[in-house]
SEGUNU-940266 format. One line per 10 residues: their letters; for each residue z, y, x of C-alpha. Coordinates in nm, 2 decimals, decimal comma. Last residue first. Layout:
A	Z:Y:X ~ ...
***
This chain:
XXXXXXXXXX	-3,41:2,41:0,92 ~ -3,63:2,71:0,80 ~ -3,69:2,56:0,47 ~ -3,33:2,46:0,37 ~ -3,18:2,78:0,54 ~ -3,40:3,01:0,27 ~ -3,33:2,76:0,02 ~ -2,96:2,83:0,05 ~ -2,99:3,20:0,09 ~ -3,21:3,22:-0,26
XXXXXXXXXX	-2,93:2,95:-0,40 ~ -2,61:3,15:-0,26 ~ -2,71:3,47:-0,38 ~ -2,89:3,55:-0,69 ~ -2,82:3,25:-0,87 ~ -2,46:3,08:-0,75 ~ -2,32:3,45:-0,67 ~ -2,43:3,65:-1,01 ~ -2,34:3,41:-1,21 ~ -1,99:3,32:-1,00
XXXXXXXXXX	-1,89:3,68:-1,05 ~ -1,62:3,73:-0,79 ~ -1,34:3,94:-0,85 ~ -1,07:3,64:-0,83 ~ -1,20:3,60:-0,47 ~ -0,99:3,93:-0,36 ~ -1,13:3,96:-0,02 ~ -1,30:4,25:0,08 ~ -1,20:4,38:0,42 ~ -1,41:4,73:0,44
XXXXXXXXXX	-1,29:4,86:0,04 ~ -0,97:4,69:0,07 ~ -0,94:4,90:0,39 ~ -1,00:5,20:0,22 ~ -0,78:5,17:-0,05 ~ -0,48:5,09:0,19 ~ -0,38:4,74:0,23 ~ 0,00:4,60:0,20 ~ -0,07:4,43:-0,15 ~ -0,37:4,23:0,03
XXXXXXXXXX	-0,12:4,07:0,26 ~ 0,04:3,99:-0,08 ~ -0,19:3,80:-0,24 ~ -0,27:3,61:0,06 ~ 0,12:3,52:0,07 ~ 0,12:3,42:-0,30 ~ -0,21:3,21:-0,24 ~ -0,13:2,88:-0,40 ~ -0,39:2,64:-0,42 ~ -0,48:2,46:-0,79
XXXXXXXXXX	-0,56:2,08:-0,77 ~ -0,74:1,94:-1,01 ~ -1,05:1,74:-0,78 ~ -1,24:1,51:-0,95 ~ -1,60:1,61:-0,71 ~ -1,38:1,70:-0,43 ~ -1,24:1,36:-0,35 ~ -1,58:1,17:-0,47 ~ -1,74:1,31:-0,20 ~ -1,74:1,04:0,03
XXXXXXXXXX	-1,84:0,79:-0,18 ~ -2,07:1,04:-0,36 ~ -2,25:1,05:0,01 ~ -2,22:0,70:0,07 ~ -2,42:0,59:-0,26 ~ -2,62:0,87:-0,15 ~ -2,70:0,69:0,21 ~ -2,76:0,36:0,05 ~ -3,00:0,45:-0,19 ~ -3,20:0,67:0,05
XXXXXXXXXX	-3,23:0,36:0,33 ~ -3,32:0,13:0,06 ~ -3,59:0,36:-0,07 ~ -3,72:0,37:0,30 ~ -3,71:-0,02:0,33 ~ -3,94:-0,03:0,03 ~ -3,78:-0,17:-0,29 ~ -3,87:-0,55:-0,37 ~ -3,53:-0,65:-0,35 ~ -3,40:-0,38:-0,64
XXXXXXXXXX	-3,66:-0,56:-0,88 ~ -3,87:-0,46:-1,15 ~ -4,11:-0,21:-0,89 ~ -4,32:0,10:-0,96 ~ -4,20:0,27:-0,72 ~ -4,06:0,56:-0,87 ~ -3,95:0,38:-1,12 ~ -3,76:0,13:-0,90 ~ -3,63:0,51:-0,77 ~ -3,47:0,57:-1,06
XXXXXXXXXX	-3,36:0,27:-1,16 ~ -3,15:0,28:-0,82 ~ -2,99:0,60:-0,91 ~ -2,91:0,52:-1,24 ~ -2,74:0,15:-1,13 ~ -2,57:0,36:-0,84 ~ -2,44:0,59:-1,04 ~ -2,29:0,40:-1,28 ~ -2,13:0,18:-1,05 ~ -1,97:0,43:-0,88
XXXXXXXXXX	-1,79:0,54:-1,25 ~ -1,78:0,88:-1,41 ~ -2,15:0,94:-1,39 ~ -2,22:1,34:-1,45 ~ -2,58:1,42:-1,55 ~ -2,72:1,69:-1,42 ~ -2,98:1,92:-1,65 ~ -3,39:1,81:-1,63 ~ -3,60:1,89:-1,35 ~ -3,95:1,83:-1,48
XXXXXXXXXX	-4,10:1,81:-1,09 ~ -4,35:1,96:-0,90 ~ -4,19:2,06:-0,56 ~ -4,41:2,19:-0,30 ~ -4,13:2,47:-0,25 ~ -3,84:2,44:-0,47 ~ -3,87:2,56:-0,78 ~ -3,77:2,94:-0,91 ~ -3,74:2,89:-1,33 ~ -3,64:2,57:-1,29
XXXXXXXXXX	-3,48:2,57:-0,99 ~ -3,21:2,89:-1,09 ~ -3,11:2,71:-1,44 ~ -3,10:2,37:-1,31 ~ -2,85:2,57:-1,01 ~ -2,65:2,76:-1,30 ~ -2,58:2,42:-1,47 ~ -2,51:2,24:-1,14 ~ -2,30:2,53:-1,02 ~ -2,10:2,57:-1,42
XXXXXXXXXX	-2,03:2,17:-1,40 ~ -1,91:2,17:-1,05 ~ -1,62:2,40:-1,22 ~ -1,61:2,79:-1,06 ~ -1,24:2,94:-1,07 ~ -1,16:3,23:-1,25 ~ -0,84:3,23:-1,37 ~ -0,66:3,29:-0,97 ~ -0,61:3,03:-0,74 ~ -0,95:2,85:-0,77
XXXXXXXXXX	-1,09:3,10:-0,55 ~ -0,97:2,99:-0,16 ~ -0,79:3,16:0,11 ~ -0,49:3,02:0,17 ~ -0,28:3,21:0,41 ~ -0,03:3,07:0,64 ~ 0,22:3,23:0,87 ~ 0,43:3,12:1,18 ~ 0,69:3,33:1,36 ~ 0,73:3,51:1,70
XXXXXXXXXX	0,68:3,87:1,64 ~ 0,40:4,01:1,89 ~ 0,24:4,27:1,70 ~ -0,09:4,06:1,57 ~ 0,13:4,00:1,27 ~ -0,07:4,22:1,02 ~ -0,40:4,34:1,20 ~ -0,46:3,92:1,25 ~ -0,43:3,90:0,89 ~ -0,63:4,12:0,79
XXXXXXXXXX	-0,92:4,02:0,99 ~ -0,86:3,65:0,84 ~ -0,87:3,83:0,50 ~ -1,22:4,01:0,64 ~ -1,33:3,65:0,75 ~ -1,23:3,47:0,45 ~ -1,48:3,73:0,24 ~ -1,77:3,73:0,44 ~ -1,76:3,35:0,43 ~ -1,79:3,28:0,05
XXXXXXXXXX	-1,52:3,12:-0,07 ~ -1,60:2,82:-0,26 ~ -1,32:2,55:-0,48 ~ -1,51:2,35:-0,70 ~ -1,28:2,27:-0,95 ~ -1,37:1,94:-1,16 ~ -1,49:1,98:-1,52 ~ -1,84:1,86:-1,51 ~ -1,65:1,55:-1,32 ~ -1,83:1,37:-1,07
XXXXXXXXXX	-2,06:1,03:-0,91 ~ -2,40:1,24:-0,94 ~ -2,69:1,29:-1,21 ~ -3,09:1,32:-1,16 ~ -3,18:1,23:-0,80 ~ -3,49:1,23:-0,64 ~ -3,63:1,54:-0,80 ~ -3,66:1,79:-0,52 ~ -3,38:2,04:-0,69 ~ -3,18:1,74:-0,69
XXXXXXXXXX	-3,20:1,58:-0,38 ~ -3,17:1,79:-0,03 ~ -3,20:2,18:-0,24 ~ -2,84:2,09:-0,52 ~ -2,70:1,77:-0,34 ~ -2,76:1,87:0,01 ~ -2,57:2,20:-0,02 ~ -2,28:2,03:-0,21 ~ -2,08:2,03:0,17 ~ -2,27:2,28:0,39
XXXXXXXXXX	-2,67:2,32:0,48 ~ -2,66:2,53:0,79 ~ -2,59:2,86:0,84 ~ -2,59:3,08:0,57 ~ -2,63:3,43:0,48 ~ -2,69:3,50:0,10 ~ -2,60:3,89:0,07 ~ -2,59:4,17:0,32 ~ -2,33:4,18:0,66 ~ -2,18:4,08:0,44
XXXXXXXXXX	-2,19:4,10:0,04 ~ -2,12:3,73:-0,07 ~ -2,19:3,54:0,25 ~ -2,28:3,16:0,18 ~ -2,02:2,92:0,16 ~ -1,69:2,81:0,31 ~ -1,52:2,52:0,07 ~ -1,14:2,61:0,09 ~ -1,00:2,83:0,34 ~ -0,69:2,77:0,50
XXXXXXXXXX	-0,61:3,05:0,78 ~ -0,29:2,96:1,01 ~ -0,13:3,24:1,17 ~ 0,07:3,18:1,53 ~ 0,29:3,43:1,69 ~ 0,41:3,24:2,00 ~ 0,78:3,18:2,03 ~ 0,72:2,79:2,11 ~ 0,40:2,69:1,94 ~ 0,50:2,31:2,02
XXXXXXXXXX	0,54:2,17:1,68 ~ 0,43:2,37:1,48 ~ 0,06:2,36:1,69 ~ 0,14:1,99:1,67 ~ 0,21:1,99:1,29 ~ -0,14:2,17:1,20 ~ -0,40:1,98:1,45 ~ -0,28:1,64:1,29 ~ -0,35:1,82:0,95 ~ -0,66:1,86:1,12
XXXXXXXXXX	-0,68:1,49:1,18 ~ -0,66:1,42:0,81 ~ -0,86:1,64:0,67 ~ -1,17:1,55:0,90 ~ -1,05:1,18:0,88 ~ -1,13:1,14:0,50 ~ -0,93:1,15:0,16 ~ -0,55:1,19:0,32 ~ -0,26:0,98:0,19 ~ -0,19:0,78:0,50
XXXXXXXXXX	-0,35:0,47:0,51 ~ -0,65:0,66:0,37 ~ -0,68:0,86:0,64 ~ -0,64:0,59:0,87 ~ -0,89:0,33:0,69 ~ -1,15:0,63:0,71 ~ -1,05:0,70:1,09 ~ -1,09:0,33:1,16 ~ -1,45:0,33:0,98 ~ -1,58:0,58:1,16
XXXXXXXXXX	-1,45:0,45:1,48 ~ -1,59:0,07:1,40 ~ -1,94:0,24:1,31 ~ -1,96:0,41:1,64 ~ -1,86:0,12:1,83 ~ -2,11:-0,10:1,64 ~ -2,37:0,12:1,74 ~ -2,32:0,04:2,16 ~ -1,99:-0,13:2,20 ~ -1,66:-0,21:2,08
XXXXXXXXXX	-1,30:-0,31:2,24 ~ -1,25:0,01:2,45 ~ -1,27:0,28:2,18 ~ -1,11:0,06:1,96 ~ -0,84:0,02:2,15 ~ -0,87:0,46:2,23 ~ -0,86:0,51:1,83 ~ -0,53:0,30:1,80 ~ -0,39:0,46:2,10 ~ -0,46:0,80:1,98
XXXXXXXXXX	-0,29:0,69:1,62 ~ 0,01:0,55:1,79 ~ 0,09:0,86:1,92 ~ 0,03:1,03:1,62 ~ 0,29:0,92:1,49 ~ 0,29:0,93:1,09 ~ 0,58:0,71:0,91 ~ 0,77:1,05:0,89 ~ 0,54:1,15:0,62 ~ 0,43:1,47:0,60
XXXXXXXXXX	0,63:1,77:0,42 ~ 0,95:1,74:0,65 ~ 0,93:1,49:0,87 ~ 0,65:1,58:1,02 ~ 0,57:1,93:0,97 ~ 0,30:2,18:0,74 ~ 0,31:2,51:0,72 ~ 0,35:2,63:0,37 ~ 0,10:2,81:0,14 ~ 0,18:2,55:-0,15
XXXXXXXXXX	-0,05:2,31:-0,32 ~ 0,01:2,32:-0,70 ~ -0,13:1,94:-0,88 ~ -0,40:1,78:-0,85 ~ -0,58:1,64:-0,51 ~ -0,30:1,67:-0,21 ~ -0,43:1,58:0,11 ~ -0,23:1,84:0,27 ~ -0,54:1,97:0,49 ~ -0,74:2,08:0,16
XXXXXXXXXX	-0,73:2,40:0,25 ~ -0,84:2,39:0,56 ~ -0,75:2,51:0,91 ~ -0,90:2,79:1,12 ~ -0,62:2,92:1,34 ~ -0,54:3,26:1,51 ~ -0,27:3,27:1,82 ~ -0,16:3,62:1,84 ~ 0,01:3,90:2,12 ~ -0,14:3,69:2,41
XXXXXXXXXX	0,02:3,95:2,73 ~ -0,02:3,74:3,05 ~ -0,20:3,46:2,87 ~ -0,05:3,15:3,01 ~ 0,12:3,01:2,70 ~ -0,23:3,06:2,50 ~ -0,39:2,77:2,76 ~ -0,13:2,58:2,58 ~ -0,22:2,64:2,24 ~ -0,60:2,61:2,28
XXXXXXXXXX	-0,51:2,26:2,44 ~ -0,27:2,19:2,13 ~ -0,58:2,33:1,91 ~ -0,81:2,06:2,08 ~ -0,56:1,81:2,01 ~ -0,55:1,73:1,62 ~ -0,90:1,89:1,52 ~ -1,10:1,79:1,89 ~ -0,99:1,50:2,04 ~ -0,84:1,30:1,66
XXXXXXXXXX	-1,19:1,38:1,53 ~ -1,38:1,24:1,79 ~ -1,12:0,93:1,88 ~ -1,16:0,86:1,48 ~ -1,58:0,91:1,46 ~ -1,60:1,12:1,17 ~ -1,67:1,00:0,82 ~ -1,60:1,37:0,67 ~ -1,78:1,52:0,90 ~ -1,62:1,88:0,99
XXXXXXXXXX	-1,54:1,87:1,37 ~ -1,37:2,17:1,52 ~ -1,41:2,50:1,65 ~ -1,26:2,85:1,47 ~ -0,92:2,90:1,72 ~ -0,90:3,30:1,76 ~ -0,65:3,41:2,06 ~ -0,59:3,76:2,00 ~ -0,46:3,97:2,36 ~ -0,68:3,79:2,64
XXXXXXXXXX	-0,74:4,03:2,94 ~ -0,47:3,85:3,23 ~ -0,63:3,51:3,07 ~ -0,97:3,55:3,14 ~ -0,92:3,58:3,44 ~ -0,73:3,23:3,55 ~ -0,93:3,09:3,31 ~ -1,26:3,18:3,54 ~ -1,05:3,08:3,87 ~ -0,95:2,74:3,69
XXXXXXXXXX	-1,31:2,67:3,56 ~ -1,27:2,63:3,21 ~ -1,30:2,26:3,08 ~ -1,05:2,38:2,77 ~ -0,77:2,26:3,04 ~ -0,81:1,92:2,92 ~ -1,17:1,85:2,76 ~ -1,20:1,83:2,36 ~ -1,17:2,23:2,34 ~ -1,52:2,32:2,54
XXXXXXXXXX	-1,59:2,52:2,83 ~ -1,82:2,74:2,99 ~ -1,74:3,12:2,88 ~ -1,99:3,36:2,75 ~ -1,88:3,71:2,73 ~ -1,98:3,92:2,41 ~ -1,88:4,29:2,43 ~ -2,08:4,46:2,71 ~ -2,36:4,20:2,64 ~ -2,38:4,31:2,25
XXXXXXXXXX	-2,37:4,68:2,35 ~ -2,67:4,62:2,59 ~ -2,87:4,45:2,34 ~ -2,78:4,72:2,08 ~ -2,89:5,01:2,35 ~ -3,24:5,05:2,15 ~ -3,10:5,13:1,79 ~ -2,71:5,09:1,80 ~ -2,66:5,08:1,43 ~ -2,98:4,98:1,34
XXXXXXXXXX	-2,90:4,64:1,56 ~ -2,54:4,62:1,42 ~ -2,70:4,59:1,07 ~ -2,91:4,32:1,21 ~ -2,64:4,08:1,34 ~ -2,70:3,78:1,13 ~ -3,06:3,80:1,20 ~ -2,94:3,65:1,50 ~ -3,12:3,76:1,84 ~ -2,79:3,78:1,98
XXXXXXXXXX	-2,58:3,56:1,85 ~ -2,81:3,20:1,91 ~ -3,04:3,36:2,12 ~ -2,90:3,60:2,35 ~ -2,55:3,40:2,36 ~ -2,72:3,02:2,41 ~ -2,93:3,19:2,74 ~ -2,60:3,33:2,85 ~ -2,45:2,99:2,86 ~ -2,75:2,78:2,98
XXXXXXXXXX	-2,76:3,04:3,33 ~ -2,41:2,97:3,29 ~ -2,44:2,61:3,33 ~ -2,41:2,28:3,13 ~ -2,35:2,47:2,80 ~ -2,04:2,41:2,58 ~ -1,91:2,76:2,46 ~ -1,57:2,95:2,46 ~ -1,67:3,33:2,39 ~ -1,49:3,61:2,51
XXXXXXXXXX	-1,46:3,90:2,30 ~ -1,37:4,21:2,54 ~ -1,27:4,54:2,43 ~ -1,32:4,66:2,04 ~ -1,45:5,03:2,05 ~ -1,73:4,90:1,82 ~ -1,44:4,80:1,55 ~ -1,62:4,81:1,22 ~ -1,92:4,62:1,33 ~ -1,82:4,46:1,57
XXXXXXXXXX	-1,53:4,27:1,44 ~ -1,78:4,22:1,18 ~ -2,04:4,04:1,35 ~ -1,77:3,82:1,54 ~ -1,64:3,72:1,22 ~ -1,95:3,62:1,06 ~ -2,07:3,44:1,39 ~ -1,72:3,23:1,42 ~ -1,77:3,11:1,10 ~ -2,16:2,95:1,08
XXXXXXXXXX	-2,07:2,82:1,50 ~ -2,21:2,97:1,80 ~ -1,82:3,10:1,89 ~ -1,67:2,79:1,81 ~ -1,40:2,88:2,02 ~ -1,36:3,25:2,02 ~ -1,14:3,45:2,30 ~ -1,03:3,80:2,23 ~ -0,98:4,12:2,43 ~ -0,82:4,44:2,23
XXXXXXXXXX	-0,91:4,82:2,29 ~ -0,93:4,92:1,90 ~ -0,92:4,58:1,69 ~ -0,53:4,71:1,61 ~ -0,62:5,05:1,47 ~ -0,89:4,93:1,29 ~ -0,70:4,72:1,06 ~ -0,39:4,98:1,08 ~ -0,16:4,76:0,82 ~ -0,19:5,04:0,51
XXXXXXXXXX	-0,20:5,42:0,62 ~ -0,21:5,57:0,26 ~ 0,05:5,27:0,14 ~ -0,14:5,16:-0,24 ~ -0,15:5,25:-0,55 ~ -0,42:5,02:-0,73 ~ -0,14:4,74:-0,69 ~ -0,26:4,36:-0,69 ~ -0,15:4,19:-0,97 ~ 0,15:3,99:-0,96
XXXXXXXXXX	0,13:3,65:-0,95 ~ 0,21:3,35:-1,16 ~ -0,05:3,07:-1,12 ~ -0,30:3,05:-1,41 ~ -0,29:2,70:-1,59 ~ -0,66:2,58:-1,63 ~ -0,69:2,34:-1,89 ~ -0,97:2,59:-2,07 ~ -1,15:2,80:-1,83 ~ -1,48:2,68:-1,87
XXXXXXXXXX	-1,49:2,87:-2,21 ~ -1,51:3,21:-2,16 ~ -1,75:3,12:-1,84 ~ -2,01:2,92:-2,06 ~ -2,05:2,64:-1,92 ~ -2,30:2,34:-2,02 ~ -2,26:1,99:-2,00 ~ -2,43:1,67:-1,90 ~ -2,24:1,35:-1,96 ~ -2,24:1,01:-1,80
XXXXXXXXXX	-2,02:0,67:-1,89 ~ -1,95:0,76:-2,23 ~ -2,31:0,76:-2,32 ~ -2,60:1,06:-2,33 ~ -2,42:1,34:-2,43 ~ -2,56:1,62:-2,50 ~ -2,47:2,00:-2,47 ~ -2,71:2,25:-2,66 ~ -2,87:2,48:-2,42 ~ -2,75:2,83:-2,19
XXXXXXXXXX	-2,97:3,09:-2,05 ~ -2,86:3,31:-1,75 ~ -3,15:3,59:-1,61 ~ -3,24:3,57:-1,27 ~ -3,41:3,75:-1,01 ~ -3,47:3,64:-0,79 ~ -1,85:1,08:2,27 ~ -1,69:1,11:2,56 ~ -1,54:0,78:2,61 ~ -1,24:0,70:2,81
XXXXXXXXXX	-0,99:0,87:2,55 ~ -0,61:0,87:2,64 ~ -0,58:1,22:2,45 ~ -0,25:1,40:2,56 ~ 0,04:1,52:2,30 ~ 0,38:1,64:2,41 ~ 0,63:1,70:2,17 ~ 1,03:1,81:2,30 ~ 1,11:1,97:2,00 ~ 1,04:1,93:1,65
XXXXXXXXXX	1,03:2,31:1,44 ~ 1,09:2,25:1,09 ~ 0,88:2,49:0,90 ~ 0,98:2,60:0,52 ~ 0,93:2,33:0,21 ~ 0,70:2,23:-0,05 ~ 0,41:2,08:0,12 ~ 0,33:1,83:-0,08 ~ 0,41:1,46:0,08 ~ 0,19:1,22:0,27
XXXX	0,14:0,90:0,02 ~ 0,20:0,60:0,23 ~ -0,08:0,36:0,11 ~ 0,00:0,00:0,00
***
C-alpha cells in the first residue's frame, strides 16, 4: 500500500545536520465566442459546454480579503532594489528564465550584472548560445526599440554567460570563474530543472532534489548573497483535492517520515549500475514512476522537486530563501506583448499535436476538472515582487503560490477544449482539412483507448487492431501514455491557497501593480484561450 505524503498544514521545521551527494556514475484572430446544445453521448463520455456564469458551480471561494485600491505611495521599492544588483540565472535559455530576464531589463536597465549559468562545451559555445538563443529572441524586441543600435551592446554589458550546469558538483564552474562571480552575486535566482513527467529517476533526483542543494551551497560562498530565489511547483505536495496551503514543506513534518532520500539516490544509482543500453532508460523511468507513487506523488517530476524543497529547508542555514509555486506556466498574457511561448507545454500537444489535426476526438478527463494556468508574464512580475520584498537580507523562508484556481475564476478543461473547437474551427490548423467536432471526455482508460483505437481502424480501413500499421501502433501507444500520465491534472479538485501572494500584492503601490501584474483572478479566460494563447501556440507549433 502507498504511503500517502501529508498536506502541508504546518510552519517549517528546520533538520539539522543534512548532507546530500549524488552517487550517480552515469551522466545521462479574431474571435467571436458561440456556444451549442450540450450532448451526451453515453455515460462513459460527455461533451459539454461552458458558459463562465455557470462553470463556477462546486467551486468553494477561498476567504480572502480583496486587494486594497488605496495603497502605500512608496510600496516595496521594486525598482529601487533591481537598481545596481548582480544576479545569477540557472536555466537561463530556458521558456522562464527568458521572461524574467526580459523584464528585469526592461524596467530596471541600470540593473548590474546578470550572470547566466549555461551548459556549453566552451565559451566560444557559451556566447554563441547567448546571442542567439537571448539575444536575437523576438522575445526581447521591446528592449531592442528601446536601445535602437547600442541594444546589442546593452545586452552583452548585462548578460554574462557562465559554463556550468546544476547536475555537476560545484555547479561545473571553473573554481577561478566561481571564485568571481561570487564577490558580485547579490540575488541568487534557481529557474533550471527537469519537467518530464516520466523522467529518468537518477535524472530527476540529480537535477530537481540536488541541483538546488548545489545552488544552495555555492549561495554560502557569495561574499554579500542578500536572496536565494526558487522555481518550484504548485503541485509539489502531491495533493489532488482538497485546500493546499502556502507552507514550506519538511520531512517529518508535512512529508512523510518514511521518505529518505538517501535510500532513494541509492536505489536510482542500483539501477543505474544493473541495466543497460534502452532497457536502462526504461527501468529509471519506470523506478521514479513506482517511487512517486510509492509515496503519494503522481509522477517523479513532482516528486523529486518536492525532494528539492525539504533539502533547501533543510540546509538553508540563515540564508533568505523564497520559494515560487506556480501552477501550469503558459503563454505570456500581456508581456513583453501577447501570446509568447516557448515550446509546446503540458495540454499544448493535446489541443495543436492531436486534436486540432484530427487524430484524436475525446481524451481520458473531466469537463469539470480545474485546469490550473498562469501565464508566464504574470509569475514573473509576482516572482519580481517578491524578490524586492525579502531581498534585504532577513534570514527566513517564504512561499508564494502563484496559480488562478485560487480565486472564483478558475478555467475547467471543459471551458479550454470548448473555446479551443471554437478557435480551430473557425481558424484551422495549417494543411488541416478536418470536421473537427467538440471533445468528448472518457471517464475510464478503457474507454479511451477502445475510441481512440476505432478511430484510427477507420482511418485505416482495417477490422482488426493487429492488422494496424506499425506507425498507428506507435501513435496509439504513445497517447494511451500521454492520458496515463496526465490523468492527475485532467481530475484534479484541488484549490491552492495564495494568502501570502495575496498579500505581497496588498504591499504594492499603484504604479507598481500597474508594471508587475499579477492578480490572475482578473484574467479573462475568453479572451486569453482565443486571442492569445492559441494564435501564440500555433505560432510555436509551426516554427518548431
Amino acid at each position: 500500500m502507498a504511503t500517502r505524503n501529508l498536506l502541508a498544514t504546518s510552519n517549517t521545521v528546520k533538520l539539522n545536520g543534512v548532507s546530500f551527494s549524488s552517487s550517480f556514475t552515469d551522466k545521462p484572430n479574431r474571435y467571436l465566442a458561440r456556444c451549442w446544445a450540450q450532448t451526451t453521448s453515453s455515460r462513459r463520455v460527455q461533451t459539454a459546454c461552458y458558459y463562465r456564469e455557470t462553470s463556477l458551480k462546486a467551486v468553494t471561494s477561498l476567504e480572502r480579503p480583496e486587494v486594497e485600491t488605496d495603497t502605500n505611495c512608496d510600496g516595496i521599492g521594486i525598482v529601487r532594489f533591481l537598481k545596481g544588483k548582480s544576479y545569477l540565472v540557472t536555466g537561463a535559455t530556458g521558456f522562464l528564465a527568458k521572461v524574467l530576464i526580459e523584464k528585469m531589463l526592461r524596467e530596471g536597465p541600470e540593473i548590474g550584472k546578470i550572470f547566466l549559468l549555461m551548459r556549453s562545451k566552451d565559451q566560444e559555445s557559451a556566447n554563441k548560445r547567448l546571442y542567439f538563443e537571448i539575444i536575437r529572441s523576438d522575445l526581447f524586441k521591446l528592449l531592442k526599440q528601446m536601445h535602437g543600435s547600442s541594444y546589442e551592446t546593452f545586452m552583452k554589458s548585462k548578460l554574462i554567460p557562465v559554463i556550468g550546469d546544476i547536475g555537476e558538483d560545484n555547479l561545473g564552474i571553473e573554481p577561478e570563474i566561481a571564485d568571481m562571480i561570487s564577490e558580485e552575486i547579490d540575488v541568487i535566482i534557481s529557474c533550471g530543472g527537469r519537467t518530464t513527467f516520466d523522467d529518468r529517476y537518477d535524472s530527476a533526483l540529480s537535477v530537481n532534489a540536488l541541483g538546488p542543494n548545489r545552488l544552495l551551497s555555492f549561495g554560502k560562498e557569495c561574499k554579500k548573497l542578500k536572496l536565494f530565489l526558487h522555481f518550484s511547483t504548485a503541485y509539489v505536495t502531491g495533493k489532488n483535492e482538497g485546500l493546499v496551503l502556502e507552507t514550506p514543506l519538511c520531512i517529518g513534518e508535512n512529508i512523510t517520515s518514511d521518505l529518505n532520500i538517501e535510500s532513494e539516490l541509492k536505489l536510482a544509482s542500483e539501477a543505474v549500475r544493473k541495466f543497460h543500453g534502452r532497457e536502462k532508460t526504461n527501468k529509471l523511468k519506470e523506478l521514479g514512476f513506482e517511487r512517486a507513487q510509492h509515496y503519494g506523488w503522481d509522477n517523479s517530476y513532482t516528486f523529486t522537486k518536492a525532494m528539492g524543497e525539504t533539502i533547501i529547508n533543510s540546509n538553508r542555514g540563515d540564508l533568505p530563501v523564497v520559494i515560487i509555486r506556480p501552477s501550469i506556466i503558459e503563454s505570456s498574457y500581456k508581456e513583453p506583448f501577447p501570446g509568447w511561448i516557448q515550446g509546446i507545454r503540458m495540454v499544448d500537444p493535446i489541443i495543436v499535436g492531436y486534436y486540432g489535426k484530427g487524430q484524436i476526438s475525446g481524451f481520458w478527463a473531466d469537463s469539470k476538472s480545474l485546469l490550473d494556468i498562469t501565464p508566464v508574464d504574470m509569475l514573473v512580475n509576482a516572482a519580481i515582487t517578491a524578490m524586492a520584498k525579502h531581498g534585504c537580507g532577513v534570514p527566513e523562508l517564504k512561499v508564494y503560490t502563484v496559480t488562478s484556481s485560487s480565486h472564483a475564476n478558475p478555467l475547467r478543461f471543459g471551458e479550454l477544449m470548448d473555446l479551443s473547437y471554437q478557435h480551430l474551427r473557425d481558424s484551422p490548423m495549417e494543411n488541416t482539412e478536418i470536421d473537427l467536432a467538440p471533445m468528448k471526455y472518457h471517464s475510464s482508460l478503457e474507454s479511451f483507448t477502445s475510441s481512440l483505437s476505432n478511430k484510427m481502424k477507420r482511418k485505416e480501413g482495417e477490422s482488426h487492431i493487429s492488422t494496424m500499421s506499425d506507425k498507428q501502433k506507435r501513435r496509439l501507444k504513445y497517447l494511451v501514455s500521454m492520458a496515463r500520465i496526465y490523468k492527475p491534472y485532467m481530475f484534479f479538485q484541488a484549490r491552492f491557497d495564495d494568502t501570502n501572494t495575496t498579500s505581497l500584492m496588498h504591499e504594492m503601490s499603484m504604479e507598481e501593480r500597474k508594471m508587475f501584474e499579477f492578480n490572475t483572478k482578473d484574467i479573462d479566460w475568453k479572451h486569453y484561450i482565443a486571442n492569445v494563447h492559441l494564435p501564440g501556440l500555433k505560432k510555436q507549433f509551426f516554427q518548431g
